[in-house]
MDTraj code that builds the backbone (N, CA, C; nanometers):
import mdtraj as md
import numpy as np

residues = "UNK UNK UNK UNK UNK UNK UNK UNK UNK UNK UNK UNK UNK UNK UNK UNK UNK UNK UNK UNK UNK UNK UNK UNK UNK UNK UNK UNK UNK UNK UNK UNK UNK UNK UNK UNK UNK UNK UNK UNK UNK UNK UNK UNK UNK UNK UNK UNK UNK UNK UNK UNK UNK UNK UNK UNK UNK UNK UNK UNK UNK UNK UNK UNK UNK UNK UNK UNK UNK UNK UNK UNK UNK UNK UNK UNK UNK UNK UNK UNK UNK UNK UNK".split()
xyz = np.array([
    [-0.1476, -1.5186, 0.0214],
    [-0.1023, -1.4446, -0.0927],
    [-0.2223, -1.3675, -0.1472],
    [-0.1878, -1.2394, -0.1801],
    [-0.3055, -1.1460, -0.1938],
    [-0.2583, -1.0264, -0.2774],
    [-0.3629, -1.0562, -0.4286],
    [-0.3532, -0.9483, -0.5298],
    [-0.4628, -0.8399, -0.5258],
    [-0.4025, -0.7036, -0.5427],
    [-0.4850, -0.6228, -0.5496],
    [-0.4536, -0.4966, -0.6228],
    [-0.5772, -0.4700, -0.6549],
    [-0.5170, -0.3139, -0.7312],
    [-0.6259, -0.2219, -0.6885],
    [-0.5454, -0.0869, -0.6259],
    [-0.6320, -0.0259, -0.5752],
    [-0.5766, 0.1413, -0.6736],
    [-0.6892, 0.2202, -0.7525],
    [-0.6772, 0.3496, -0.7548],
    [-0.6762, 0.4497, -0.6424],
    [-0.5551, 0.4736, -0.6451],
    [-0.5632, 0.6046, -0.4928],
    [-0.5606, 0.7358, -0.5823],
    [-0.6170, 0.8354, -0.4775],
    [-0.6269, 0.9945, -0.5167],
    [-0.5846, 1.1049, -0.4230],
    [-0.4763, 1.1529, -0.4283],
    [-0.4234, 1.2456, -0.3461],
    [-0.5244, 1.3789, -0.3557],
    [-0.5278, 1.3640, -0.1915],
    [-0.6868, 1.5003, -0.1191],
    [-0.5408, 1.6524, -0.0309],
    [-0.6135, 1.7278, -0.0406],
    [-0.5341, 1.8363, 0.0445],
    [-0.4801, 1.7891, 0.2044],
    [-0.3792, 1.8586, 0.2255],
    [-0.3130, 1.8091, 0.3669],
    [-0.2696, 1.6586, 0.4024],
    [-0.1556, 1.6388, 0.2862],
    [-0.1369, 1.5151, 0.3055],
    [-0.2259, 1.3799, 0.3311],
    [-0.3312, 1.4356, 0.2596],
    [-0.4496, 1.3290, 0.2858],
    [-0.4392, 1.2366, 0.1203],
    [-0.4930, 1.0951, 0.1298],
    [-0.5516, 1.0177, 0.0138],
    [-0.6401, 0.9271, 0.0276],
    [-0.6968, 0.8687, -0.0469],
    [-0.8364, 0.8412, -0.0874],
    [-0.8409, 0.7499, -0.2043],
    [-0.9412, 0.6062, -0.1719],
    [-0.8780, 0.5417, -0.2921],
    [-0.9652, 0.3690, -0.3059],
    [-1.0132, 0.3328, -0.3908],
    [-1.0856, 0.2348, -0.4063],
    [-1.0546, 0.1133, -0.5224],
    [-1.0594, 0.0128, -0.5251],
    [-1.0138, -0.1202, -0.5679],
    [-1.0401, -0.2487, -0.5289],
    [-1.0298, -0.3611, -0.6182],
    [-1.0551, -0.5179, -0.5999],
    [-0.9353, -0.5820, -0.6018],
    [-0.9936, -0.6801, -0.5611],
    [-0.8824, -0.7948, -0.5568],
    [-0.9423, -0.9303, -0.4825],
    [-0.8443, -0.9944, -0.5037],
    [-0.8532, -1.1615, -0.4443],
    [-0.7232, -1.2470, -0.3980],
    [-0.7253, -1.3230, -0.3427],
    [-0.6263, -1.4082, -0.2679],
    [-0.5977, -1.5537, -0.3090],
    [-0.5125, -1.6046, -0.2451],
    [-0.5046, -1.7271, -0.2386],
    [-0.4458, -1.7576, -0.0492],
    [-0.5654, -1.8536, -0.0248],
    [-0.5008, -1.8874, 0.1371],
    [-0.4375, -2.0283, 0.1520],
    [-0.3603, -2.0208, 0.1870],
    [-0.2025, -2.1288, 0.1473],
    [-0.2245, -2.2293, 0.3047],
    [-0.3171, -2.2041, 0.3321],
    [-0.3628, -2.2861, 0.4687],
    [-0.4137, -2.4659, 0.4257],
    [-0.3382, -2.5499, 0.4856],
    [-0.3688, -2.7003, 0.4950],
    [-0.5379, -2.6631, 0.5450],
    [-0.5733, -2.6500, 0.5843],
    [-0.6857, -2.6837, 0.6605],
    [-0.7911, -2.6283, 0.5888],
    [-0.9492, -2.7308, 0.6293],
    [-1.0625, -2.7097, 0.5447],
    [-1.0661, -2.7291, 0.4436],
    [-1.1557, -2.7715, 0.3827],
    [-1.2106, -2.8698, 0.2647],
    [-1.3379, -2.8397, 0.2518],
    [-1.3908, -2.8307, 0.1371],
    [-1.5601, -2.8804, 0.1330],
    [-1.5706, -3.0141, 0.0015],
    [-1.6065, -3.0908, 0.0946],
    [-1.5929, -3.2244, 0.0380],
    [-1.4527, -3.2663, 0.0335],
    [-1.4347, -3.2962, -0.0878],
    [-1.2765, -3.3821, -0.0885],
    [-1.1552, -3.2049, -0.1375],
    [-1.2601, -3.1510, -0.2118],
    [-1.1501, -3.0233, -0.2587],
    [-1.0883, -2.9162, -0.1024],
    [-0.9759, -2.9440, -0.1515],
    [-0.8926, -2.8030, -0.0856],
    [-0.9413, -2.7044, -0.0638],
    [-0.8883, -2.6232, 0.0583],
    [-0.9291, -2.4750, 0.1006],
    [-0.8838, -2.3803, -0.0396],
    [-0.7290, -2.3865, -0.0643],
    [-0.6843, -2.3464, -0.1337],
    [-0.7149, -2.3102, -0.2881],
    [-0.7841, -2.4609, -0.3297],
    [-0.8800, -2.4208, -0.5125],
    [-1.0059, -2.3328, -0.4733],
    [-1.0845, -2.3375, -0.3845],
    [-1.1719, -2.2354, -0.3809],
    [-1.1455, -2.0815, -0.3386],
    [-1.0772, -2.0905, -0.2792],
    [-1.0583, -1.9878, -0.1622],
    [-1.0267, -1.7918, -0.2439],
    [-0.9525, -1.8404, -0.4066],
    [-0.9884, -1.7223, -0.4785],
    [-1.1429, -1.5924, -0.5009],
    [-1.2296, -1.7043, -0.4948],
    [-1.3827, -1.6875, -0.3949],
    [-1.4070, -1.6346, -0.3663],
    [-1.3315, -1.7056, -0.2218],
    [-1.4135, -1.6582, -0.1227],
    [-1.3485, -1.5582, -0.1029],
    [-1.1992, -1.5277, -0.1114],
    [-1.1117, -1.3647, -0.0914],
    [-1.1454, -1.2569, -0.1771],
    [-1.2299, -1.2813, -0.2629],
    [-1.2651, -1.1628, -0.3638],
    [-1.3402, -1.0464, -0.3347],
    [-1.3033, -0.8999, -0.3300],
    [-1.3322, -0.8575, -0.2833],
    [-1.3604, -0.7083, -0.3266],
    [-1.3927, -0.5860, -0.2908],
    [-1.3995, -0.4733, -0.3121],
    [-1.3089, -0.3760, -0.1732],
    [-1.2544, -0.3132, -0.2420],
    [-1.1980, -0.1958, -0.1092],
    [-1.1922, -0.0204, -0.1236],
    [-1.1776, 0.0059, 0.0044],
    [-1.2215, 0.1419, -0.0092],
    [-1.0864, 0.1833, 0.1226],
    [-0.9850, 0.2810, 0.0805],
    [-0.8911, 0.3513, 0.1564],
    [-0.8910, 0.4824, 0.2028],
    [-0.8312, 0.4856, 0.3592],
    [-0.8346, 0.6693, 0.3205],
    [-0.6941, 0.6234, 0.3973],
    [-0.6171, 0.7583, 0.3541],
    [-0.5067, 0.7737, 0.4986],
    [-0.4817, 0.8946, 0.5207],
    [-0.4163, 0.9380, 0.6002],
    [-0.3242, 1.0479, 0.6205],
    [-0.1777, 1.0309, 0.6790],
    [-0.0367, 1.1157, 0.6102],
    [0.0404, 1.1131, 0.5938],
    [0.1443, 1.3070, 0.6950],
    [0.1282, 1.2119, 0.8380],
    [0.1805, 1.3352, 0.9135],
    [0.3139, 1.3186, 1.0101],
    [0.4156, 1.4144, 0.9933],
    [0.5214, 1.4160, 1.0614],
    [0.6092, 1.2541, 0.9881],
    [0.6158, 1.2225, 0.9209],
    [0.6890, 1.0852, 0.8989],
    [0.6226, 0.9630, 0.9423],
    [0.4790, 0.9832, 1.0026],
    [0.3750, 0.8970, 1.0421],
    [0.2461, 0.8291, 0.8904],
    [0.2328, 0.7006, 0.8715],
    [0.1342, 0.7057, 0.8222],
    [0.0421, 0.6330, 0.8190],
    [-0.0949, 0.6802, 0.8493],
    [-0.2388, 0.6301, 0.8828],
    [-0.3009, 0.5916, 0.8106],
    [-0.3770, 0.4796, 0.7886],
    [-0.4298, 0.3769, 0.6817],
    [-0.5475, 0.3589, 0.7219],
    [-0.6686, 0.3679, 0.7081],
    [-0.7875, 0.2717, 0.7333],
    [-0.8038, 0.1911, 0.5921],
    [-0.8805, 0.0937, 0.5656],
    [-0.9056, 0.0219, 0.4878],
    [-1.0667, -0.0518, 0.5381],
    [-1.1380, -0.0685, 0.4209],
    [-1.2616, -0.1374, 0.4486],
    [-1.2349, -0.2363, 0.3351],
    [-1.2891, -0.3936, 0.4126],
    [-1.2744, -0.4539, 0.2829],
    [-1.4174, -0.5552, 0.2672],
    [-1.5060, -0.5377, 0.1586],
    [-1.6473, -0.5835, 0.1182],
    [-1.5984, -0.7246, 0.0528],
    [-1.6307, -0.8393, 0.0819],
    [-1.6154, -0.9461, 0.0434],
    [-1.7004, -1.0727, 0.1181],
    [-1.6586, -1.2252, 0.0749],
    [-1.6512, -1.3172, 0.1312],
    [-1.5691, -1.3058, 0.2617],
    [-1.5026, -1.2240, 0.2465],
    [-1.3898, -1.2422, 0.3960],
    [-1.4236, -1.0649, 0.4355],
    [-1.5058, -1.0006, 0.4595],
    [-1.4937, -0.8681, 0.5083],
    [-1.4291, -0.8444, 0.6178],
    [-1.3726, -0.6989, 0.6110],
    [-1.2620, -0.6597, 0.7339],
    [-1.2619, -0.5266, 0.7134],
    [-1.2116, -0.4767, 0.8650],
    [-1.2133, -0.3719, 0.8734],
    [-1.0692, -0.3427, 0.9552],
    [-1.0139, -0.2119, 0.8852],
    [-0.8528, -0.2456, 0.9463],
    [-0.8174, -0.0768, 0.9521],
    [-0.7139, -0.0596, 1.0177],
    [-0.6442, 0.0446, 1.0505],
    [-0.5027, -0.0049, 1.0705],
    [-0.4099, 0.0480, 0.9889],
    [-0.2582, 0.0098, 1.0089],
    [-0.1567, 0.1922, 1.0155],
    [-0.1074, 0.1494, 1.1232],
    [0.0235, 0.3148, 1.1221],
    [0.1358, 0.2574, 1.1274],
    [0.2188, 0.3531, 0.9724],
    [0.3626, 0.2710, 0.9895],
    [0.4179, 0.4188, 1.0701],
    [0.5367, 0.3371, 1.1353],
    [0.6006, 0.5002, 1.1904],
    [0.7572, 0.4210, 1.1624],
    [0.8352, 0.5555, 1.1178],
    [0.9997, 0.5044, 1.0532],
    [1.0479, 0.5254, 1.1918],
    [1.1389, 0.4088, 1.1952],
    [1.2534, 0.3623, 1.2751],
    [1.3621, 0.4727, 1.2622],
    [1.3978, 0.5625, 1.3392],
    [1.5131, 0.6145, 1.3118],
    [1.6454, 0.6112, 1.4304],
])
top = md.Topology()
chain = top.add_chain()
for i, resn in enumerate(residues, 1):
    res = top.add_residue(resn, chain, resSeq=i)
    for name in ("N", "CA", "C"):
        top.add_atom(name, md.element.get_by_symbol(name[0]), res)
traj = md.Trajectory(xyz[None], top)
């Protein structure tokens, strides 16, 4: 489970642009440090900073995402509609 709020900014040619924080909760049994749960810490360790761009072509749309944290990642997602 994962909250976030990100400001986006619409750029020319169906382009946007867009930066925000957030944090999680990981709902995973597993791991402990000491006797405590993954889960009471883990707001933590998911906390994070992000930075978006996409572009938005033909009914296609392109996502990168960078995410600065305890858990850093680097991602690219394309949704494309089912028709």
């Amino acid at each position: 489970m994962r909250a976030e709020v990100t400001y986006l900014r619409a750029l020319p040619d169906h382009q946007y642009a867009g930066i925000g924080v957030g944090s999680g909760v990981l709902l995973s049994g597993e791991g402990t440090v000491g006797s405590v749960p993954l889960f009471v810490y883990s707001p933590l360790l998911g906390a994070n900073m992000h930075g978006v761009y996409g572009v938005h072509v033909n009914g296609v749309n392109i996502k990168g995402l960078l995410r600065l944290g305890g858990l850093s990642s680097v991602g690219v997602r394309v949704d494309v509609p089912l028709r």
